[in-house]
C-alpha positions as CSV (number, residue, x, y, z in Angstrom):
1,X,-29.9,-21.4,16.7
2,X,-29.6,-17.5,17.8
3,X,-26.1,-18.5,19.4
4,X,-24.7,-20.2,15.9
5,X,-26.1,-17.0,13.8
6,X,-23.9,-14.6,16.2
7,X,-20.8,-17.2,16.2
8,X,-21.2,-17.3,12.4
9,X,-21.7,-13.6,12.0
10,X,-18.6,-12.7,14.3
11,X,-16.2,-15.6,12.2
12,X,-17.5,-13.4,8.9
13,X,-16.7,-10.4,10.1
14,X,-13.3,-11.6,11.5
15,X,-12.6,-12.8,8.4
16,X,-13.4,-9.7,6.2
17,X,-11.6,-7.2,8.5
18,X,-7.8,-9.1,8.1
19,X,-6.9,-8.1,4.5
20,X,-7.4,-4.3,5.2
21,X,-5.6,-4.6,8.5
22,X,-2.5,-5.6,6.5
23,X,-1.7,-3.1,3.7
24,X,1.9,-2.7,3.3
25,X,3.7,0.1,1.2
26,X,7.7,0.9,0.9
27,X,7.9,4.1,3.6
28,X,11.2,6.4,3.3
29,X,12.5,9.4,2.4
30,X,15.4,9.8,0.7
31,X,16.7,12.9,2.4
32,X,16.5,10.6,5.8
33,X,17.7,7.4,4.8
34,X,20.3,7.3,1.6
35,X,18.8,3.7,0.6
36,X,15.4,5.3,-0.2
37,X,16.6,6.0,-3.9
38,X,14.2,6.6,-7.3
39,X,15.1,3.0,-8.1
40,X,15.9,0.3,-5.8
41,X,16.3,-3.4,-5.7
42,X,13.4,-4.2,-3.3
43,X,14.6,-8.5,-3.9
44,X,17.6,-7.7,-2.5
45,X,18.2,-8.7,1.0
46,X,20.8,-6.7,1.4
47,X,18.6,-3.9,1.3
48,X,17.4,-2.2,4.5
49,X,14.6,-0.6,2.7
50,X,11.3,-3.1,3.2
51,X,8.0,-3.0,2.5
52,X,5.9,-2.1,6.1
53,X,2.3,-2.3,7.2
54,X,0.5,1.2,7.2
55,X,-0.5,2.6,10.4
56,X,-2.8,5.0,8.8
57,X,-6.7,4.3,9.2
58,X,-7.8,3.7,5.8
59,X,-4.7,3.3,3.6
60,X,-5.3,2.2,0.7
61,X,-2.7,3.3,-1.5
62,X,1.1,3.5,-1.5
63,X,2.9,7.0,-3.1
64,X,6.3,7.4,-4.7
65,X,7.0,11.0,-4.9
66,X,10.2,11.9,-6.7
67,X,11.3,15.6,-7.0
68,X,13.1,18.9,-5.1
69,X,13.3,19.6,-1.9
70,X,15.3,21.8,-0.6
71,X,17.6,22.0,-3.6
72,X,18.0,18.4,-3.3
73,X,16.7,15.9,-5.5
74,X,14.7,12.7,-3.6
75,X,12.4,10.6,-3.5
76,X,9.8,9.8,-0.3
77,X,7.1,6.4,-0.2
78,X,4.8,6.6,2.1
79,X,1.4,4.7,2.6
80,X,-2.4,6.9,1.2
81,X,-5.7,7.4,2.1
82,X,-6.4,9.3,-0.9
83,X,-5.3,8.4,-4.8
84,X,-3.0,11.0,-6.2
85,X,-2.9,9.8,-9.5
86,X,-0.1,9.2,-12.1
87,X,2.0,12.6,-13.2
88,X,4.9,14.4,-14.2
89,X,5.7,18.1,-14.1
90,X,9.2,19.9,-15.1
91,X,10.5,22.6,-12.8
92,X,13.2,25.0,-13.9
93,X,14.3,27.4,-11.3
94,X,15.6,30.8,-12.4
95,X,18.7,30.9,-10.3
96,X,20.5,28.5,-12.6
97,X,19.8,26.3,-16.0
98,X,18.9,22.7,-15.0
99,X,15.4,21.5,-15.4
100,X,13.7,19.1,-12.6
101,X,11.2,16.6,-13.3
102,X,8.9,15.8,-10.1
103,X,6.8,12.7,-10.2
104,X,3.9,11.3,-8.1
105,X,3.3,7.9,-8.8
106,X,0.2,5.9,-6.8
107,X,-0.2,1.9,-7.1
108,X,-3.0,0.1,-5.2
109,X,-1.2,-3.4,-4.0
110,X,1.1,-4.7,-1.1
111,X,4.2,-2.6,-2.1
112,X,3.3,-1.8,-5.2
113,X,5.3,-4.7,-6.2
114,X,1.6,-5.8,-8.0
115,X,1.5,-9.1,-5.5
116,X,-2.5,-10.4,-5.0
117,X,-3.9,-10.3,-2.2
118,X,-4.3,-13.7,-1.0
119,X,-6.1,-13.3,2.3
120,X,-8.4,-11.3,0.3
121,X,-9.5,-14.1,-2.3
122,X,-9.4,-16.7,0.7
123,X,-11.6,-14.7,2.8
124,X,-14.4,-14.5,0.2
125,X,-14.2,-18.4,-0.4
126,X,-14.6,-18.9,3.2
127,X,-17.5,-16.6,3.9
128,X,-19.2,-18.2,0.9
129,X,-18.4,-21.3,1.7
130,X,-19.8,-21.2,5.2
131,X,-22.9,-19.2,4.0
132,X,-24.2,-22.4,1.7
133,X,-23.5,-24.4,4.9
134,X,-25.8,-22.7,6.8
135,X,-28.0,-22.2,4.5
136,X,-28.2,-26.1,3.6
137,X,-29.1,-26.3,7.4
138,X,-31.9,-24.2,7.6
């Protein structure tokens, strides 16, 4: 019986560890890639720019930062360990009249495209699922 516990505890654990290794966010930067715009058709298969696993331990959050650098408006996506929130700020500079508006915006799902995560939900039915079996056997 020991030897079916430590099968059925390694299946679980198998099975709760692949939606985290899979997080995927848009990752560009405008200033390095001219497809990385503020807004881009991320349907279109013509576009280079795709959606890519994070190979940062822990991500679970993709960024969209839109603002100045360098004197050159752009906008960089990149994958999060941290939440950085939802906010605006205006920037004037005093060397000329324009006004700026840098963003950061932070969503929580595979590309922020708001897609479920089915591995996720089918994980937890598994694990359940082979839980009451067990159980029914002891």
């Amino acid at each position: 019986m020991k030897l079916v516990e430590a099968i059925l505890a390694g299946f679980i654990l198998i099975l709760l560890a692949v939606p985290g290794m899979g997080f995927a966010c848009y990752q560009c930067n405008s200033t390095l890639d001219t497809n990385c715009q503020e807004i881009f058709d991320h349907e279109n298969p013509n576009n280079p720019v795709i959606s890519s696993q994070c190979m940062m331990y822990d991500a679970k959050y993709c960024i969209k930062v839109t603002g100045l650098w360098g004197g050159i408006v752009g906008t960089h996506r990149f994958c999060s360990a941290r939440d950085l929130g939802q906010q605006c700020q205006d920037m004037r500079f005093p060397d000329h009249d324009r006004l700026y508006r840098a963003c950061v915006f932070t969503c929580s799902s595979d590309g922020c495209n708001g897609a479920s995560s089915i591995f996720s939900t089918l994980s937890i039915i598994i694990t359940v699922a082979i839980l009451i079996s067990v159980i029914r056997v002891l």
